[in-house]
mmCIF file of the C-alpha atoms, coordinates in Angstrom:
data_MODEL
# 
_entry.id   MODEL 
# 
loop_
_atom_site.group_PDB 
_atom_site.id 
_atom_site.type_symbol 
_atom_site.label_atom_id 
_atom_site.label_alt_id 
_atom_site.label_comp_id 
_atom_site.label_asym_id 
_atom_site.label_entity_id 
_atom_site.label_seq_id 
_atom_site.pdbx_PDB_ins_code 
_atom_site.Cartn_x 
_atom_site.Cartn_y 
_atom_site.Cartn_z 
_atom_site.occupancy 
_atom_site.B_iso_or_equiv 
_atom_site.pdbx_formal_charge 
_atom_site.auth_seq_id 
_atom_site.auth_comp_id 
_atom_site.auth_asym_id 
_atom_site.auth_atom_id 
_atom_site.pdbx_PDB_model_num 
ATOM 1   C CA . UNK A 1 1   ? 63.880 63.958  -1.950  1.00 0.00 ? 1   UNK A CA 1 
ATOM 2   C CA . UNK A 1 2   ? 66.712 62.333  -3.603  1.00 0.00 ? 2   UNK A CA 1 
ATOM 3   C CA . UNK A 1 3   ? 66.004 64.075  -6.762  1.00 0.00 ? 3   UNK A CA 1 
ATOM 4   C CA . UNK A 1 4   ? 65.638 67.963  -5.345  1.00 0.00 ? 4   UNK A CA 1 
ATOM 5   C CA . UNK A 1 5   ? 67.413 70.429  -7.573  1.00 0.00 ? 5   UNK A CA 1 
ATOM 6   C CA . UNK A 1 6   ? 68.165 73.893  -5.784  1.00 0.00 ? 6   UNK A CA 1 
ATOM 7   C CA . UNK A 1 7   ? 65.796 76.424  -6.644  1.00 0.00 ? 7   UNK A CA 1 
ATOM 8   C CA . UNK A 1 8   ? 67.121 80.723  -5.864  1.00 0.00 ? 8   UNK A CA 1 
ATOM 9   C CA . UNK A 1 9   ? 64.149 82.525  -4.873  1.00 0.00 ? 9   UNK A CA 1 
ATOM 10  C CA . UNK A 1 10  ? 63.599 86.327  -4.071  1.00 0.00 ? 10  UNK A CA 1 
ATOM 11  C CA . UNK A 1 11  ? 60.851 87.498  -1.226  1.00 0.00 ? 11  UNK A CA 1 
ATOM 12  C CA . UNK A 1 12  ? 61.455 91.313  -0.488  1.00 0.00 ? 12  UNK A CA 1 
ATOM 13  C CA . UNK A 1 13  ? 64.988 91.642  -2.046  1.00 0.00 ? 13  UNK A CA 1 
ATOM 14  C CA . UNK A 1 14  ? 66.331 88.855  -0.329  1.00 0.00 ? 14  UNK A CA 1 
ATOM 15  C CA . UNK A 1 15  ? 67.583 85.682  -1.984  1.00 0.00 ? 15  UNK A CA 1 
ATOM 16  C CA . UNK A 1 16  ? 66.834 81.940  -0.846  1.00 0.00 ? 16  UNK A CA 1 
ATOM 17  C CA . UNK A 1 17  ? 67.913 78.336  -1.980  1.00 0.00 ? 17  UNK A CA 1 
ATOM 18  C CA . UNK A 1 18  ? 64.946 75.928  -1.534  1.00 0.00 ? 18  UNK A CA 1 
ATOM 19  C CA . UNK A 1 19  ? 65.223 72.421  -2.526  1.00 0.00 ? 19  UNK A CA 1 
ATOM 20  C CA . UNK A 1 20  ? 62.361 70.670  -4.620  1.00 0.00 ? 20  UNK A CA 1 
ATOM 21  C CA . UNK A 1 21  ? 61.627 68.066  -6.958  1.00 0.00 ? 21  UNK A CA 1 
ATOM 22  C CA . UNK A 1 22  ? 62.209 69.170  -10.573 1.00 0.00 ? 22  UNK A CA 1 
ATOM 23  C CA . UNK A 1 23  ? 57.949 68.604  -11.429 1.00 0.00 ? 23  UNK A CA 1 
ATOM 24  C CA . UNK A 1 24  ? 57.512 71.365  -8.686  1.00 0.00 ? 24  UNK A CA 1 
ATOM 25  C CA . UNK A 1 25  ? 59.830 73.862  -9.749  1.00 0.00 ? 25  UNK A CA 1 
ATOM 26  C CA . UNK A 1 26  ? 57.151 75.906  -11.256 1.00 0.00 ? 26  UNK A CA 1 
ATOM 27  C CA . UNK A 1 27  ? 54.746 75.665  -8.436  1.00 0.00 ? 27  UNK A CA 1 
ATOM 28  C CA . UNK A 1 28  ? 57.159 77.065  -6.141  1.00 0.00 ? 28  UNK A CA 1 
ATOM 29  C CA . UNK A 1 29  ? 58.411 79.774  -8.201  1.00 0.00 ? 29  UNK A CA 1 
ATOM 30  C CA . UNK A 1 30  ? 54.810 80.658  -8.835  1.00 0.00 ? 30  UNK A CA 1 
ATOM 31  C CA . UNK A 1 31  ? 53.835 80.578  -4.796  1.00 0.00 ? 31  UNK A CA 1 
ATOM 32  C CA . UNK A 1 32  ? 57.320 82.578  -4.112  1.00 0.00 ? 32  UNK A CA 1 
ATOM 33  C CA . UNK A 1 33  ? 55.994 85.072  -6.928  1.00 0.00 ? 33  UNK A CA 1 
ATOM 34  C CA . UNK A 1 34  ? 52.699 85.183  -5.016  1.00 0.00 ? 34  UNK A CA 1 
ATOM 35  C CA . UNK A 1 35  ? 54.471 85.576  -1.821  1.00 0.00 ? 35  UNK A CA 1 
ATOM 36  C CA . UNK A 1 36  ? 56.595 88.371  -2.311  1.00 0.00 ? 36  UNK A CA 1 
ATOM 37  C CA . UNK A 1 37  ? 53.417 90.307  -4.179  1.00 0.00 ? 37  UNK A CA 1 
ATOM 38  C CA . UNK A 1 38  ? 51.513 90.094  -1.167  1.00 0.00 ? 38  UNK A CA 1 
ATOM 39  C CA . UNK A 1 39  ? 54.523 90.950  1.404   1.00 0.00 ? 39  UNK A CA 1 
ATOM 40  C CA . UNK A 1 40  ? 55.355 94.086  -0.837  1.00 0.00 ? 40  UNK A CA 1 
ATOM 41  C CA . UNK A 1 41  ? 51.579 95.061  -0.456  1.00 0.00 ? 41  UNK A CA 1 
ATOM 42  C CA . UNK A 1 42  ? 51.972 94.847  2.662   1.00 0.00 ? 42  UNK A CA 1 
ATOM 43  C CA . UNK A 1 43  ? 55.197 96.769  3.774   1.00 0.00 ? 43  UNK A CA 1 
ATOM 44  C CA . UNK A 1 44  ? 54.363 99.342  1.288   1.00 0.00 ? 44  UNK A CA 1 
ATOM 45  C CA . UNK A 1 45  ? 51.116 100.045 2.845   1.00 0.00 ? 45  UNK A CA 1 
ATOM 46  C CA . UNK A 1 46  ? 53.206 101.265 6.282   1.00 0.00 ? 46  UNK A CA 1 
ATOM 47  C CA . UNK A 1 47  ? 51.069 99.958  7.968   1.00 0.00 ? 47  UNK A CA 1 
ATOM 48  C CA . UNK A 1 48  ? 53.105 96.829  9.863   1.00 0.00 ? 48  UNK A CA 1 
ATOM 49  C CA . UNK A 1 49  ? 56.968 96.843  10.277  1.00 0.00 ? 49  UNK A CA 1 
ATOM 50  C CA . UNK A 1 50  ? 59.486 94.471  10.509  1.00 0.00 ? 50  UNK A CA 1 
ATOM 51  C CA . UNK A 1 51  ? 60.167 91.271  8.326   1.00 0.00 ? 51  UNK A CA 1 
ATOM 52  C CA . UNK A 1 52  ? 58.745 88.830  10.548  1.00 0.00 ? 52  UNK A CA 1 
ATOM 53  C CA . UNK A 1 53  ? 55.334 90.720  11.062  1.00 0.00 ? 53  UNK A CA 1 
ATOM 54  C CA . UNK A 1 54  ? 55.358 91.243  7.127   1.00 0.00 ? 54  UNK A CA 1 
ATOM 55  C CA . UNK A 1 55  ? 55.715 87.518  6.782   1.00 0.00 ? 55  UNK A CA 1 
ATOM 56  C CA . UNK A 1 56  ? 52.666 86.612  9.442   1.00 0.00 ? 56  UNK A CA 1 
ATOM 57  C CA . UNK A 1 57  ? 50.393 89.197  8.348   1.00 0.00 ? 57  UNK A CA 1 
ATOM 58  C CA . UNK A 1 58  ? 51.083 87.962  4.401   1.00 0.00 ? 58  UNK A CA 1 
ATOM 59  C CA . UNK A 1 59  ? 50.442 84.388  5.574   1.00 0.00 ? 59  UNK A CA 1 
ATOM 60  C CA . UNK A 1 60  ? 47.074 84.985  7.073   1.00 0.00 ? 60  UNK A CA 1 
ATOM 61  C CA . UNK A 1 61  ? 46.137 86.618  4.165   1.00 0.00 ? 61  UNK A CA 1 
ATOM 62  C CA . UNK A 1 62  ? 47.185 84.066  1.889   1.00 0.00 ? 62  UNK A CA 1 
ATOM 63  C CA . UNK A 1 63  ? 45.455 81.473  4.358   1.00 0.00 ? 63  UNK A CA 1 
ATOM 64  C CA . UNK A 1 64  ? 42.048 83.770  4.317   1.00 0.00 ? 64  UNK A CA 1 
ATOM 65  C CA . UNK A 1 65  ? 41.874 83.130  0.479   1.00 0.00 ? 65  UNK A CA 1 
ATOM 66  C CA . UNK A 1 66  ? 42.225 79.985  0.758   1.00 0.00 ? 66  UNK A CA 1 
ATOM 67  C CA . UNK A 1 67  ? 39.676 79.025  3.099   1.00 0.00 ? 67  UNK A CA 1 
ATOM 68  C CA . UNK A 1 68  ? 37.372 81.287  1.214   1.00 0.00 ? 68  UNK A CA 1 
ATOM 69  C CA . UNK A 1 69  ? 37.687 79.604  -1.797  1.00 0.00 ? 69  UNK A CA 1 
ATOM 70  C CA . UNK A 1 70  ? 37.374 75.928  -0.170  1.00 0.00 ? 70  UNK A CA 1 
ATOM 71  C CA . UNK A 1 71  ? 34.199 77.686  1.528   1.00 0.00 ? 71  UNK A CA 1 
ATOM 72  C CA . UNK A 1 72  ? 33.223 78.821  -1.862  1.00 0.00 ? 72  UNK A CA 1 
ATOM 73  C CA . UNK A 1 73  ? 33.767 75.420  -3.998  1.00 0.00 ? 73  UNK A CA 1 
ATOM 74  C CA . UNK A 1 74  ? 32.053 73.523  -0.668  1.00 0.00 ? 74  UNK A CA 1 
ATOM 75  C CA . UNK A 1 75  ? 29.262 75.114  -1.467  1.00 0.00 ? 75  UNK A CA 1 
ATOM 76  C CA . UNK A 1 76  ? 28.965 75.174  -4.995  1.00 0.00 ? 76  UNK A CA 1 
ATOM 77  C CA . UNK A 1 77  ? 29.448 71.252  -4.547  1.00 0.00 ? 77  UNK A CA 1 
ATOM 78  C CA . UNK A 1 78  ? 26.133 71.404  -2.019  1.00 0.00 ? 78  UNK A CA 1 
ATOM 79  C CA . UNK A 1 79  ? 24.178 73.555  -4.622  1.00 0.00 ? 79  UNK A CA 1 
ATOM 80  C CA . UNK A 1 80  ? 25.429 71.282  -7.408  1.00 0.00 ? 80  UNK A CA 1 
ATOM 81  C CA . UNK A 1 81  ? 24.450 68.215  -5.641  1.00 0.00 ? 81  UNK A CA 1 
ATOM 82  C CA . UNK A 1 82  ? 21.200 69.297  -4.734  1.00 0.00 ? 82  UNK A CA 1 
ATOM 83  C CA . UNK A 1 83  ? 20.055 70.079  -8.358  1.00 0.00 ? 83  UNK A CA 1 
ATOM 84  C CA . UNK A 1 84  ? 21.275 66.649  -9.217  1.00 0.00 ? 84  UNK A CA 1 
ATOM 85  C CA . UNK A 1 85  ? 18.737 64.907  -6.694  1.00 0.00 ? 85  UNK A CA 1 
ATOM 86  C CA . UNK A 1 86  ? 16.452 67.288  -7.813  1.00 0.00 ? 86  UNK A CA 1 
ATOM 87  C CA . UNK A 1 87  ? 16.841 65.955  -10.944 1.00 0.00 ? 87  UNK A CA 1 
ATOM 88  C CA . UNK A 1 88  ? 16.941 62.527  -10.265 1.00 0.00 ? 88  UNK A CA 1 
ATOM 89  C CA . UNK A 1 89  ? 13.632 62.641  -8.073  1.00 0.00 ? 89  UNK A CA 1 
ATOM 90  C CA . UNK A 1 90  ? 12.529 64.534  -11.658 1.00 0.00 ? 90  UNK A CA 1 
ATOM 91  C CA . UNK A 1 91  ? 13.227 61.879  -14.077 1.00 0.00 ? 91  UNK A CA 1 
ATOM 92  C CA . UNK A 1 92  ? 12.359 59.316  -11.432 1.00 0.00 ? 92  UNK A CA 1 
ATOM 93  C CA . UNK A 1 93  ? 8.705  60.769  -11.284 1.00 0.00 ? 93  UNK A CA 1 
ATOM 94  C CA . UNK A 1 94  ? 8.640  60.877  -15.087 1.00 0.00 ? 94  UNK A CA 1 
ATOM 95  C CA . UNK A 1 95  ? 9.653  57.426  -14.913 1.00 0.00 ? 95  UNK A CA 1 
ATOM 96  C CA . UNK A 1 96  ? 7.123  55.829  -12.830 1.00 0.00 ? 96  UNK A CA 1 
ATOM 97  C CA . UNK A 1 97  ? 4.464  57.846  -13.942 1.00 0.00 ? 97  UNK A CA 1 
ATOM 98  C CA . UNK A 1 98  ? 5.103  56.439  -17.335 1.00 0.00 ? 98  UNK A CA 1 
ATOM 99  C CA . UNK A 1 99  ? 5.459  52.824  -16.437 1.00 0.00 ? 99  UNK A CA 1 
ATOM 100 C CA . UNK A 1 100 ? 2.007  53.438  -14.522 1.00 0.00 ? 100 UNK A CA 1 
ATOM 101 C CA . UNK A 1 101 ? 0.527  54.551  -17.967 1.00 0.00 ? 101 UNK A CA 1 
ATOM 102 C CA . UNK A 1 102 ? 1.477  51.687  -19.424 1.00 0.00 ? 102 UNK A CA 1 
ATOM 103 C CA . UNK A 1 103 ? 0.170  48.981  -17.755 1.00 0.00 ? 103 UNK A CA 1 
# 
């Protein structure tokens, strides 16, 4: 990472210096947004204390969404796919049932 630039974040008031490459600057600023959003949910909800626990709790969140939306997009690939053979076997009926005709 010979080409990190510091980058100052803020999660809950406090300030941190991450290093990154330049092209994901904006990813990380946009993921450190996310972050904090999610850990001020949480503390303000009064619900867990402490910075740590804050940090955990906001994780598994964050990691729940994401495995939802892989689980989602998995299976909008398997619907996706299916129609597609579906369609194939289709046309592929049309096909031969036309080259039948014509001999």
């Amino acid at each position: 990472m010979t080409d990190a630039s510091r980058v100052n974040i803020r999660i809950l008031d406090k300030e941190y210096q991450i290093a990154c490459p330049p092209e994901e600057r904006n990813a990380l600023l946009d993921s450190a947004d996310m972050l904090n959003v999610k850990m001020r949910e949480i503390r303000d909800s009064g619900r867990v204390v402490g910075l740590e626990r804050i940090a955990v709790m906001a994780a598994l969140n964050l990691a729940n969404d994401l495995i939802r939306s892989r689980n989602r997009g998995e299976h909008l690939e398997t619907k996706a796919k299916a129609r597609v053979r579906a369609m194939r076997e289709r046309v592929e009926t049309a096909l031969t049932s036309g080259k039948q005709l014509e001999i």
